[in-house]
N, C-alpha and C positions, 0 to 999 in steps of 0.2 A: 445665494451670493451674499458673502455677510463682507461689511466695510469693518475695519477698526474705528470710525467717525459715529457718532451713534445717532446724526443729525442726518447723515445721508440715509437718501429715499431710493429704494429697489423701484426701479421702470413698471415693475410689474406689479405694484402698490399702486399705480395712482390711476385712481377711475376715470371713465373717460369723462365726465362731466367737472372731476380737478382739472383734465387736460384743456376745457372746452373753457373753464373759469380763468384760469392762466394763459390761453391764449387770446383772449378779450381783453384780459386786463395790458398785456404788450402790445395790442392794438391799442388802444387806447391810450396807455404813455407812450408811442409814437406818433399819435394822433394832435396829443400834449406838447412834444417837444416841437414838431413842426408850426404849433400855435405862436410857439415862445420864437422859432427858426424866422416865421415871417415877416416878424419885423425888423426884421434884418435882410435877409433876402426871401424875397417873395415868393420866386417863383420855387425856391426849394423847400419852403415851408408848406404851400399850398400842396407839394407832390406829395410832403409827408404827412399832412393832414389826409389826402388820401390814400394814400396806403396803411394808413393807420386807420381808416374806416372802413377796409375791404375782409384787414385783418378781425377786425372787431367783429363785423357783420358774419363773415365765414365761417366763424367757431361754432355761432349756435347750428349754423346750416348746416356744418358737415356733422353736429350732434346728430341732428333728430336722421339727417340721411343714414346715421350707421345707428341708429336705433331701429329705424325700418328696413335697413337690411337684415339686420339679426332676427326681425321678428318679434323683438318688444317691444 
């Protein structure tokens, strides 16, 4: 699948530990923005504080889970 973009990334280039670093790093600036959200309203900041922690924590979990499924 070739783009005319020479900047776009084929799905099937990116290893699963880019998938697992990139989706830490969105956890993580949602983690951020909800920091910045709470002071202003609280109770929406503190939800996205954690949901931004859930997503953080996930990535490496579902890493090592689909390393030991495959078997390495």
């Amino acid at each position: 699948m070739s783009s005319p973009d020479p900047r776009s990334v084929d799905p099937g280039e990116i290893e699963p530990i880019g998938a697992t670093i990139a989706v830490a790093f969105t956890g993580a600036a949602i983690g951020l923005v909800g920091a910045a959200v709470s002071f202003v309203a609280v109770d929406f900041g503190v939800a996205l504080i954690g949901v931004g922690v859930v997503v953080a924590l996930s990535s490496p979990l579902a890493y090592v889970r689909m390393k030991r499924l495959r078997g390495g």
